[in-house]
mmCIF file as Biopython writes it, N, C-alpha, C and O atoms, coordinates in Angstrom:
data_model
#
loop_
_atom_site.group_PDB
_atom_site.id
_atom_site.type_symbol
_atom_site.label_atom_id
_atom_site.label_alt_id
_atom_site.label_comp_id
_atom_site.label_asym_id
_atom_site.label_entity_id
_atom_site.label_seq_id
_atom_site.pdbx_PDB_ins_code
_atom_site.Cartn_x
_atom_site.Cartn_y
_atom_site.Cartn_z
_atom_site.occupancy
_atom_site.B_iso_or_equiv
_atom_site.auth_seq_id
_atom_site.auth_asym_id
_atom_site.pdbx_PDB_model_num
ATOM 1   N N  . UNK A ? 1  ? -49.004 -125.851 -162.907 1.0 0.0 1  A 1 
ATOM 2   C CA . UNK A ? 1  ? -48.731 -126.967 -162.021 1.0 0.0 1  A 1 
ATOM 3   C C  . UNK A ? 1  ? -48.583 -126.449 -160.591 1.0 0.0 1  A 1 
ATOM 4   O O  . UNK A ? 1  ? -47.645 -125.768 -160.177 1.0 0.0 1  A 1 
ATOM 5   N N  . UNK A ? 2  ? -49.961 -126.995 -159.685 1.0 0.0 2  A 1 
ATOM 6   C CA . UNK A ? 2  ? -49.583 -126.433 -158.064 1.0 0.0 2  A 1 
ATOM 7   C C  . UNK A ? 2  ? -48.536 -127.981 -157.508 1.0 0.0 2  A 1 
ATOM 8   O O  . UNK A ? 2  ? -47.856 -128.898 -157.968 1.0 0.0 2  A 1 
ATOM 9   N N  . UNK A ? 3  ? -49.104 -127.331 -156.054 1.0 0.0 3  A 1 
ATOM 10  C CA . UNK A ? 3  ? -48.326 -128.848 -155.221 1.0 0.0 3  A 1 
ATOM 11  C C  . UNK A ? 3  ? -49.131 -129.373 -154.776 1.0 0.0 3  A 1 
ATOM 12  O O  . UNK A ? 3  ? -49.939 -128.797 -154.047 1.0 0.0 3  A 1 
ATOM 13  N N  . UNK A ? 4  ? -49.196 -130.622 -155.051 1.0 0.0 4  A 1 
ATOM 14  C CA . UNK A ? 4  ? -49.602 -131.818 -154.731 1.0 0.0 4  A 1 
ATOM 15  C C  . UNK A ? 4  ? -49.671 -131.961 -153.709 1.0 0.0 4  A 1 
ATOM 16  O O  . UNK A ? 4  ? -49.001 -131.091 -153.152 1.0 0.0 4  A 1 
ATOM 17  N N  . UNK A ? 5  ? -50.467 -133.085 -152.515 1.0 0.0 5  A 1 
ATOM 18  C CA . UNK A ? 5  ? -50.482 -133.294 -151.292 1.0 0.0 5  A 1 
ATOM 19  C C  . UNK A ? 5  ? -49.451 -134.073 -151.053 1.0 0.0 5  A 1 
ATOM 20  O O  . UNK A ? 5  ? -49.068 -134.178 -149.887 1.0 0.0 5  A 1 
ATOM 21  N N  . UNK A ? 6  ? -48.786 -134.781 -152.097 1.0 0.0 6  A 1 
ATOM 22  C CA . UNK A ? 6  ? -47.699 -135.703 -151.605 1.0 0.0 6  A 1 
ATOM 23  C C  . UNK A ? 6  ? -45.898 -134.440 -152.145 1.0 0.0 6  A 1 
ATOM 24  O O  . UNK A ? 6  ? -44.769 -134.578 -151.673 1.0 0.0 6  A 1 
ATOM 25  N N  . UNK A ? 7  ? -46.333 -133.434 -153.154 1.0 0.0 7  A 1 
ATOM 26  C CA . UNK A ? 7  ? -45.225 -132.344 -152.657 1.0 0.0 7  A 1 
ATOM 27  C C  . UNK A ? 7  ? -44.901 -132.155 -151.375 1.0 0.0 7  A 1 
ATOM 28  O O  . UNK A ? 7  ? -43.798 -132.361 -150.868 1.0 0.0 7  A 1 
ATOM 29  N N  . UNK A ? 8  ? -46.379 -131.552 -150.580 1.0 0.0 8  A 1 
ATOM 30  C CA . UNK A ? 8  ? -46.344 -130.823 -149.288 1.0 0.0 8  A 1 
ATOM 31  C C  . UNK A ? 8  ? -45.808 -131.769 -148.652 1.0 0.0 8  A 1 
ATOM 32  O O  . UNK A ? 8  ? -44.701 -131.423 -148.240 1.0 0.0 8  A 1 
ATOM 33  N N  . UNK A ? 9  ? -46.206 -133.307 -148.245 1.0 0.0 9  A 1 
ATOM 34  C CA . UNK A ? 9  ? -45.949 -134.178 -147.116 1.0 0.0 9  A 1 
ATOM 35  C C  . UNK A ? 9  ? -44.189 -134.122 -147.535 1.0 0.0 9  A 1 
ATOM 36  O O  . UNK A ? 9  ? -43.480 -134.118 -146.529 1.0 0.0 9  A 1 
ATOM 37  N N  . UNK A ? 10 ? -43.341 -134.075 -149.020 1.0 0.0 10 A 1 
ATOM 38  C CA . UNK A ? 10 ? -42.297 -134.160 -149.216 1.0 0.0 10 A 1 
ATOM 39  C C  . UNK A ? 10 ? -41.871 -133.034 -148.153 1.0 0.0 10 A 1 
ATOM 40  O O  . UNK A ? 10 ? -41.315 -133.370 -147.107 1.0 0.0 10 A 1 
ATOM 41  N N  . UNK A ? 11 ? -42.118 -131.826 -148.418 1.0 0.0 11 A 1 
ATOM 42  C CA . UNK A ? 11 ? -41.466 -130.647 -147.809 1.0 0.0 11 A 1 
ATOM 43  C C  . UNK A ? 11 ? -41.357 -131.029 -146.342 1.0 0.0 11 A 1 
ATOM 44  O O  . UNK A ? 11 ? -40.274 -131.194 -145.780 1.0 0.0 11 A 1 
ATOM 45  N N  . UNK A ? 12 ? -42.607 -131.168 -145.720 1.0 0.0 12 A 1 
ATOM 46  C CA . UNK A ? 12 ? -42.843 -131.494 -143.942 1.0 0.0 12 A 1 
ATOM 47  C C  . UNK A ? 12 ? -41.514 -132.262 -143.787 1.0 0.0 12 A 1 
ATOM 48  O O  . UNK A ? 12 ? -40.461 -131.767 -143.386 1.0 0.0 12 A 1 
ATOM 49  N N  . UNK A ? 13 ? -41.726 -133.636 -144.190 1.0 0.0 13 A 1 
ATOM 50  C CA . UNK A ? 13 ? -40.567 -134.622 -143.731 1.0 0.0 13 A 1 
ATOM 51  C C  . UNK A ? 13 ? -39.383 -134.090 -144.402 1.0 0.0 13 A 1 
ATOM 52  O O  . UNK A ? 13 ? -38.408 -134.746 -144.037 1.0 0.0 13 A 1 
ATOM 53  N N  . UNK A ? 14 ? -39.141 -133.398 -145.029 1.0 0.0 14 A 1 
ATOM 54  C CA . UNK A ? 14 ? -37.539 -132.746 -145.269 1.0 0.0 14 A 1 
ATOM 55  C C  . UNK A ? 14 ? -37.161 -131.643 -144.285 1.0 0.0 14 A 1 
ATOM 56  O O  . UNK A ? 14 ? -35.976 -131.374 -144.088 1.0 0.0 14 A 1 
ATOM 57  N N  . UNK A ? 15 ? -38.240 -130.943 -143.607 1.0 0.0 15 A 1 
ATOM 58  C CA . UNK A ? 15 ? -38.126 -129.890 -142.971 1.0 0.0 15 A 1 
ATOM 59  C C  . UNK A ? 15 ? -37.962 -130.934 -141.807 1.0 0.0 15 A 1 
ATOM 60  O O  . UNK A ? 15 ? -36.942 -130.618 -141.193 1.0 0.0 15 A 1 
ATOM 61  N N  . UNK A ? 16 ? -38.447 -131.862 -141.341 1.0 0.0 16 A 1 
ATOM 62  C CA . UNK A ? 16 ? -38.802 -132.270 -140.080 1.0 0.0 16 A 1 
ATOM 63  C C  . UNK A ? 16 ? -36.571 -133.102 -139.547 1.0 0.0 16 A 1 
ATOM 64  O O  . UNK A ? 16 ? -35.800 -133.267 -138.602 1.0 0.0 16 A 1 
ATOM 65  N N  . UNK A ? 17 ? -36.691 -133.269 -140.893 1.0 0.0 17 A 1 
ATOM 66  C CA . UNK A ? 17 ? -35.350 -134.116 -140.652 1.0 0.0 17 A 1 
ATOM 67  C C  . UNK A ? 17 ? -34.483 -132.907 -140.452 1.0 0.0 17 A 1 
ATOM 68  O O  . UNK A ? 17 ? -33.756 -133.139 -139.486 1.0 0.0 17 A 1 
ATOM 69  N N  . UNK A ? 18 ? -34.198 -131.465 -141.055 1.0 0.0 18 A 1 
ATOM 70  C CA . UNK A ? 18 ? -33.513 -130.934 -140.881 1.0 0.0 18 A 1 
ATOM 71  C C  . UNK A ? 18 ? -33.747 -130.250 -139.275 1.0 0.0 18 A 1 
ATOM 72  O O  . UNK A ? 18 ? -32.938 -130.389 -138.358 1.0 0.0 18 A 1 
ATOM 73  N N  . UNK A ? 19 ? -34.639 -129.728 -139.214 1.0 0.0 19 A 1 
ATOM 74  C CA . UNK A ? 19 ? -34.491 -129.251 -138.022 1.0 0.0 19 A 1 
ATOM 75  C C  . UNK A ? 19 ? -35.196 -129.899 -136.316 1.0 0.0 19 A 1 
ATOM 76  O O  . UNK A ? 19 ? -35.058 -129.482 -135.166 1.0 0.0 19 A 1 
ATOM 77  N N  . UNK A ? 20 ? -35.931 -131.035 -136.891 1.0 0.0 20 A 1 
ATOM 78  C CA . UNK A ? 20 ? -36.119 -131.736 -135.552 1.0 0.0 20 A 1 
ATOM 79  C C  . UNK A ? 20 ? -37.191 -131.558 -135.253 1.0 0.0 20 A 1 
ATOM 80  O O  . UNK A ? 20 ? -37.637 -130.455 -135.568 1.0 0.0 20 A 1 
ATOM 81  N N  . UNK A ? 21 ? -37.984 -132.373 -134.627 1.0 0.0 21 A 1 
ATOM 82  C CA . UNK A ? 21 ? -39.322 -132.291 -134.076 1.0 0.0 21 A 1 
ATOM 83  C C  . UNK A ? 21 ? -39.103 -131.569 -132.860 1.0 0.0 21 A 1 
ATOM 84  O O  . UNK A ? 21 ? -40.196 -131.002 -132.838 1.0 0.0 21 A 1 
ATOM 85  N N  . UNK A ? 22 ? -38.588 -131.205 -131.950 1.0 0.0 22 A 1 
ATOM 86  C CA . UNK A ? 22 ? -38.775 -130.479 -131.061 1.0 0.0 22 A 1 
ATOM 87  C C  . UNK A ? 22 ? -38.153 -128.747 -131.123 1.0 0.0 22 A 1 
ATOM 88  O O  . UNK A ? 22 ? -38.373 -127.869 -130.289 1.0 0.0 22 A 1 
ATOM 89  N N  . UNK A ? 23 ? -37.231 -128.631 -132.552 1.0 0.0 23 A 1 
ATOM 90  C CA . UNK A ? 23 ? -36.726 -127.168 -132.596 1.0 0.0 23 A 1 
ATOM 91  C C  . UNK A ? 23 ? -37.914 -126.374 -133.555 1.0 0.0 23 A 1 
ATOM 92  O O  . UNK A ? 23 ? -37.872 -125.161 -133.757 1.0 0.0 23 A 1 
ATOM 93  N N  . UNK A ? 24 ? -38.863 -127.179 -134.048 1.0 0.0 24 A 1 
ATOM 94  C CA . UNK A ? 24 ? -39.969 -127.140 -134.914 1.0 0.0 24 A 1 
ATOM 95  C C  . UNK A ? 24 ? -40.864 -125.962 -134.924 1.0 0.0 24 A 1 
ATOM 96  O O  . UNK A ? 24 ? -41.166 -125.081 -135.729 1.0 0.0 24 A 1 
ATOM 97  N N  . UNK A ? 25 ? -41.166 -126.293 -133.717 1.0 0.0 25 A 1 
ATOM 98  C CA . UNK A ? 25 ? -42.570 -125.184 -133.343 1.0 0.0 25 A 1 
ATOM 99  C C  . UNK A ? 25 ? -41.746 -123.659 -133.023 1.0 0.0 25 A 1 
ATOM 100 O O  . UNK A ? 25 ? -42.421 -122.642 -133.179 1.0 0.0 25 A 1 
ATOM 101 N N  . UNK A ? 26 ? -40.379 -123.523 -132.603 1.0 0.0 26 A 1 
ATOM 102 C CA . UNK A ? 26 ? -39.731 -122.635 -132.283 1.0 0.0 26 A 1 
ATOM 103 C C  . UNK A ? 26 ? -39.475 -122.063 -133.221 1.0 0.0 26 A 1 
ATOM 104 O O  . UNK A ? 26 ? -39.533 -120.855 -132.994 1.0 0.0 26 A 1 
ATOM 105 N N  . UNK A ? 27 ? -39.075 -122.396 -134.708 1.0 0.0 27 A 1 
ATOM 106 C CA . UNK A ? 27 ? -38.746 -122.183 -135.795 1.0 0.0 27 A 1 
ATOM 107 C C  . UNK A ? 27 ? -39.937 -121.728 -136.578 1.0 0.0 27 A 1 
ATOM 108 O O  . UNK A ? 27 ? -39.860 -121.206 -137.691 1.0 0.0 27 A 1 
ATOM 109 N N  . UNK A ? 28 ? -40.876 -121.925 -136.022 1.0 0.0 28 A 1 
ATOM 110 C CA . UNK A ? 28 ? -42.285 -121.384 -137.066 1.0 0.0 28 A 1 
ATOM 111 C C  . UNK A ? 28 ? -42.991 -120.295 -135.831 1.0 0.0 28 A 1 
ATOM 112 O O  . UNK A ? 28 ? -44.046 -119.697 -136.041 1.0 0.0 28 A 1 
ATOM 113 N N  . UNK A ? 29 ? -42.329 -120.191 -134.742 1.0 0.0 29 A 1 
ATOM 114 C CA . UNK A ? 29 ? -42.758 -119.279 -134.219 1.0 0.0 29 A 1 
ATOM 115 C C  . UNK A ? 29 ? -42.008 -118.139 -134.247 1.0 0.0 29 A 1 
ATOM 116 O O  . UNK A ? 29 ? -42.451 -117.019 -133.994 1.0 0.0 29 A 1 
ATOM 117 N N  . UNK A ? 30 ? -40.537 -118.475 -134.640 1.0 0.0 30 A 1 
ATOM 118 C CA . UNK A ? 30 ? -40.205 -116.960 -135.314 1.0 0.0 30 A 1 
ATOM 119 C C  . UNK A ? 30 ? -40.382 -117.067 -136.649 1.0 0.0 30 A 1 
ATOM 120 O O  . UNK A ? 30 ? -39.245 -116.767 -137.012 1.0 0.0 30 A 1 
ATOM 121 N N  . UNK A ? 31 ? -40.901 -117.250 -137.505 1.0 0.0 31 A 1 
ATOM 122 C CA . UNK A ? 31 ? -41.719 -117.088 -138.820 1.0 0.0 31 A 1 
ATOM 123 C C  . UNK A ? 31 ? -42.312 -116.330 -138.423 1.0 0.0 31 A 1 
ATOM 124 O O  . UNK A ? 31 ? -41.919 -115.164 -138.470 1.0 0.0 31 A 1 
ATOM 125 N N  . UNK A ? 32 ? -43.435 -116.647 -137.896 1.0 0.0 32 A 1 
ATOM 126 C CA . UNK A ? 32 ? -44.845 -116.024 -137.390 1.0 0.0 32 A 1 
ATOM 127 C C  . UNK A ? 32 ? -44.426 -114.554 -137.006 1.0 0.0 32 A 1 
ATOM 128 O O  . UNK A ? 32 ? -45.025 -113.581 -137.464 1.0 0.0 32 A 1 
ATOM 129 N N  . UNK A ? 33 ? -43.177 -114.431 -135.989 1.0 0.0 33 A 1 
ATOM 130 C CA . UNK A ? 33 ? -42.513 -113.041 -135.655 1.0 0.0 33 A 1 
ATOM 131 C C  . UNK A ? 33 ? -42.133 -112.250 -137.001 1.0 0.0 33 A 1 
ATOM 132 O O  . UNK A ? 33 ? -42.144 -111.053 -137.291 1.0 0.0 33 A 1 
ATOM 133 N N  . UNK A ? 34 ? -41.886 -113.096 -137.507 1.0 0.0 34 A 1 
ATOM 134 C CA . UNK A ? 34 ? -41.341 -112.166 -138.595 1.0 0.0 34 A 1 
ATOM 135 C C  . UNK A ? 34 ? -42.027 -111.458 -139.746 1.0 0.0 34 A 1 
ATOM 136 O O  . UNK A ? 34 ? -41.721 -110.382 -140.261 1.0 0.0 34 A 1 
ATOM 137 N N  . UNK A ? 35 ? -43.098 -112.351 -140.064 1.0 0.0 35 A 1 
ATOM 138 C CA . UNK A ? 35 ? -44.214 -111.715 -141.014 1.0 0.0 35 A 1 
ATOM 139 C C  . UNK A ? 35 ? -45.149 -110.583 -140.159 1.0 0.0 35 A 1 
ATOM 140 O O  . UNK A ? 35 ? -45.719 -109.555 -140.524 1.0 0.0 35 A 1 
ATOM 141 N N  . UNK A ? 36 ? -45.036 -111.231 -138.913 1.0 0.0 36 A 1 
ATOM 142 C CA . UNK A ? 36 ? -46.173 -109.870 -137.984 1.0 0.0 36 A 1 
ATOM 143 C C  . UNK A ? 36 ? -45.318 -108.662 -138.432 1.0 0.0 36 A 1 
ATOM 144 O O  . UNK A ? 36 ? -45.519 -107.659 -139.117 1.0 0.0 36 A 1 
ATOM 145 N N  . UNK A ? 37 ? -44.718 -108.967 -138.039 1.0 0.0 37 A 1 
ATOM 146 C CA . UNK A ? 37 ? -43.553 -107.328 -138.042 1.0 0.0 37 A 1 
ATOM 147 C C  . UNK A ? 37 ? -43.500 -106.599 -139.513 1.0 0.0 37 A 1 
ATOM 148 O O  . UNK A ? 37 ? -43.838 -105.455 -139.816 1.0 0.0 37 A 1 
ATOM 149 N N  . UNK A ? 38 ? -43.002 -107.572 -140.259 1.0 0.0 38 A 1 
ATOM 150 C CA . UNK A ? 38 ? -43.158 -107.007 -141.903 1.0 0.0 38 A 1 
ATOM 151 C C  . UNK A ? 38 ? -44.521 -106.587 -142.335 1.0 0.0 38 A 1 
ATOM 152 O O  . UNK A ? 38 ? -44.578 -105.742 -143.228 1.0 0.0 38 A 1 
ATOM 153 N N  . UNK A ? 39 ? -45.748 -107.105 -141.777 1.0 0.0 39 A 1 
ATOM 154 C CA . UNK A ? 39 ? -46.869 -106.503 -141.652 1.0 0.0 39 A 1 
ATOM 155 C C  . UNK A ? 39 ? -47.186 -104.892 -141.032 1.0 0.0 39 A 1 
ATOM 156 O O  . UNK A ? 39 ? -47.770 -103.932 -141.535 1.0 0.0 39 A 1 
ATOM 157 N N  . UNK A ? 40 ? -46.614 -105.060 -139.908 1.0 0.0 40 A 1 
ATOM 158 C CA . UNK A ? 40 ? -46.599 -104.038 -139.000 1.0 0.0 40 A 1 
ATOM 159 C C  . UNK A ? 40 ? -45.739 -102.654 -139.777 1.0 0.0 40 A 1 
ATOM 160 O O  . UNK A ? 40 ? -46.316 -101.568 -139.851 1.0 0.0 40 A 1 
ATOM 161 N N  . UNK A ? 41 ? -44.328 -102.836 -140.328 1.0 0.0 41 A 1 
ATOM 162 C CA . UNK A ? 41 ? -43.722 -102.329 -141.216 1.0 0.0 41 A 1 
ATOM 163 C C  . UNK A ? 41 ? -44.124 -101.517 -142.160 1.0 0.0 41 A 1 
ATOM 164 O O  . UNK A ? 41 ? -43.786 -100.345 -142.330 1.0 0.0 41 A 1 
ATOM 165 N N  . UNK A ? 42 ? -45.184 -102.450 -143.053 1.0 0.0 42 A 1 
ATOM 166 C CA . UNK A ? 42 ? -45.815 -102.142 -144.280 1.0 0.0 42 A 1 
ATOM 167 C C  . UNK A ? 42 ? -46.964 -101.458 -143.925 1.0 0.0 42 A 1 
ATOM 168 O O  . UNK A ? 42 ? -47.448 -100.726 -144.789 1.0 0.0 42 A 1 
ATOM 169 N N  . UNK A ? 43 ? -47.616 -101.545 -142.636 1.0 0.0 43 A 1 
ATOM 170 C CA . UNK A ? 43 ? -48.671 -100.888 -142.549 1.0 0.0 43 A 1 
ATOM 171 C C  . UNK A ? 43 ? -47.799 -99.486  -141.932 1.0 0.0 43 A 1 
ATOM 172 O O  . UNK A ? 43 ? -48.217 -98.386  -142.293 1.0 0.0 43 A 1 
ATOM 173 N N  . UNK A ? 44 ? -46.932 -99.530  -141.266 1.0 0.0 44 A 1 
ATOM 174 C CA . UNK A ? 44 ? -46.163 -98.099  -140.864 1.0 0.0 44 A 1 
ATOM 175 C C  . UNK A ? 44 ? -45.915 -97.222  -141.817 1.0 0.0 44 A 1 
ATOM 176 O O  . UNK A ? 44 ? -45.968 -96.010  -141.610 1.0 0.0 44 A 1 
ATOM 177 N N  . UNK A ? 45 ? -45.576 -97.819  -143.116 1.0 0.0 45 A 1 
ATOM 178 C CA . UNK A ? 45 ? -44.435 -97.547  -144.425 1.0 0.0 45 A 1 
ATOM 179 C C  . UNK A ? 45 ? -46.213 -96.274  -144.832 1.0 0.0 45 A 1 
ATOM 180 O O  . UNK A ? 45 ? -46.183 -95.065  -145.062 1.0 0.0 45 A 1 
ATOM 181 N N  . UNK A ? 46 ? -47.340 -97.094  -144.778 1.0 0.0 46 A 1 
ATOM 182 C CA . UNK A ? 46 ? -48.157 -96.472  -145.661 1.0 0.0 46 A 1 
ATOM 183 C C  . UNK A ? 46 ? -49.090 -95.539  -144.641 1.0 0.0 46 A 1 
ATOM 184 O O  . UNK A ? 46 ? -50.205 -95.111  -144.943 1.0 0.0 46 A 1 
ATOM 185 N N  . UNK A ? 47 ? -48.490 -95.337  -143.522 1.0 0.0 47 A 1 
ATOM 186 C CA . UNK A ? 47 ? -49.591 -94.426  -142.866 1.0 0.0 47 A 1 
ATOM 187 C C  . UNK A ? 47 ? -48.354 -93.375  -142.586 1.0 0.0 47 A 1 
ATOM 188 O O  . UNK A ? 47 ? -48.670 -92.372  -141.945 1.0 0.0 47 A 1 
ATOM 189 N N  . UNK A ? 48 ? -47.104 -93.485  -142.960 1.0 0.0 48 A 1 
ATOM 190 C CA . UNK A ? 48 ? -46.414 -92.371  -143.182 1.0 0.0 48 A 1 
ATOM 191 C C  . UNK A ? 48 ? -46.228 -91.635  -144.331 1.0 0.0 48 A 1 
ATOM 192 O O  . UNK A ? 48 ? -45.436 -90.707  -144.163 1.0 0.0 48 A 1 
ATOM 193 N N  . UNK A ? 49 ? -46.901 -91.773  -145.966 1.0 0.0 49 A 1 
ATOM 194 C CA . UNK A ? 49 ? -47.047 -91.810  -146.933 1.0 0.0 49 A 1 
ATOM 195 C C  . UNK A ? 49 ? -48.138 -91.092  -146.694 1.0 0.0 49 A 1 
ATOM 196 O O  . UNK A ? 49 ? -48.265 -90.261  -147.593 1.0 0.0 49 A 1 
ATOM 197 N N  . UNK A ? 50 ? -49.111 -91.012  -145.787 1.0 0.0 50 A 1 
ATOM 198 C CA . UNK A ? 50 ? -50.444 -90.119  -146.176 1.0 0.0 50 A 1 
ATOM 199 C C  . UNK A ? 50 ? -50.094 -88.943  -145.324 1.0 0.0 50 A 1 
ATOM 200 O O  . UNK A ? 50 ? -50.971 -88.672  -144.503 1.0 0.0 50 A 1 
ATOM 201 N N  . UNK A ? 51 ? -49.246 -88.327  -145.311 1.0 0.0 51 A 1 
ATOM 202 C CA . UNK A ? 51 ? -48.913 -86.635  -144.822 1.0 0.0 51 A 1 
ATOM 203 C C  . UNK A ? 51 ? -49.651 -85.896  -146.018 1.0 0.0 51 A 1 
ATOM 204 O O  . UNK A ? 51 ? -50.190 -86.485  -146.955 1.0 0.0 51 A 1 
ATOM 205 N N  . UNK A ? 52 ? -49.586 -84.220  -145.810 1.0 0.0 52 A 1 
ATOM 206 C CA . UNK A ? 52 ? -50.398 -83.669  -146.669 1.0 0.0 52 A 1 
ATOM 207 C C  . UNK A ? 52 ? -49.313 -82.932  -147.595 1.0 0.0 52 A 1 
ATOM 208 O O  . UNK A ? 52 ? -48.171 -82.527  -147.376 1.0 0.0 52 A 1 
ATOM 209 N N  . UNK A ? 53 ? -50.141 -82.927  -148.711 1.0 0.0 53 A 1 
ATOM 210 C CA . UNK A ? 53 ? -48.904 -82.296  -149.622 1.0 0.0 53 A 1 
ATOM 211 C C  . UNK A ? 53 ? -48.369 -80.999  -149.571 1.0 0.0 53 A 1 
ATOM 212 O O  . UNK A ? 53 ? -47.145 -80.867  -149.571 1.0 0.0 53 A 1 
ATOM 213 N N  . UNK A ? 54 ? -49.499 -79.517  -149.504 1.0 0.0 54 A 1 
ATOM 214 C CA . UNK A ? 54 ? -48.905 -78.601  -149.203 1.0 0.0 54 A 1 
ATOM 215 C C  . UNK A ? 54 ? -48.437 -78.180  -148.457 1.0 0.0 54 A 1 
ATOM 216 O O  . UNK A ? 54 ? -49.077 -77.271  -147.927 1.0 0.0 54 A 1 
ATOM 217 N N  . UNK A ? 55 ? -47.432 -78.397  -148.028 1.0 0.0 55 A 1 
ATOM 218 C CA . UNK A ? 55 ? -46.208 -77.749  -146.953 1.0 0.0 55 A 1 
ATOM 219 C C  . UNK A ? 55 ? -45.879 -76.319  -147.278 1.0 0.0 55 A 1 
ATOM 220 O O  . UNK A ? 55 ? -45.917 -75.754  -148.371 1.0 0.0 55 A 1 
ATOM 221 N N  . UNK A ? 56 ? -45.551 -75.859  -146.101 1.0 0.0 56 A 1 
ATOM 222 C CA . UNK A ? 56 ? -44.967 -74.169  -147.233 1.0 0.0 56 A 1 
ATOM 223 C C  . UNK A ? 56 ? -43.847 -74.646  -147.379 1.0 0.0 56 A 1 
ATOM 224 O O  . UNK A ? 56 ? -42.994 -74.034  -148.022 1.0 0.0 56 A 1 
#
């Protein structure tokens, strides 16, 4: 069972009442901050993981 188009429209207008049509776009623009970064993170996490193994 996915979500429905009338799930999603549920979520919007529950989200919309809690935080307001104008604190909206601010609130999904630190989303947006926040997955870049956890991106950025995860790509850090794995290009520090490829060092070479024999060390003396």
């Amino acid at each position: 069972m996915g979500l429905s188009f009338l799930h999603l429209l549920l979520i919007l207008i529950v989200v919309l009442v809690i935080f307001g049509a104008g604190r909206l776009p601010k609130v999904m623009g630190d989303v947006g901050k926040g997955i870049r970064n956890l991106r950025e993170g995860l790509k850090g996490e794995e290009e520090g993981n490829a060092e070479p193994k024999d060390k003396p």
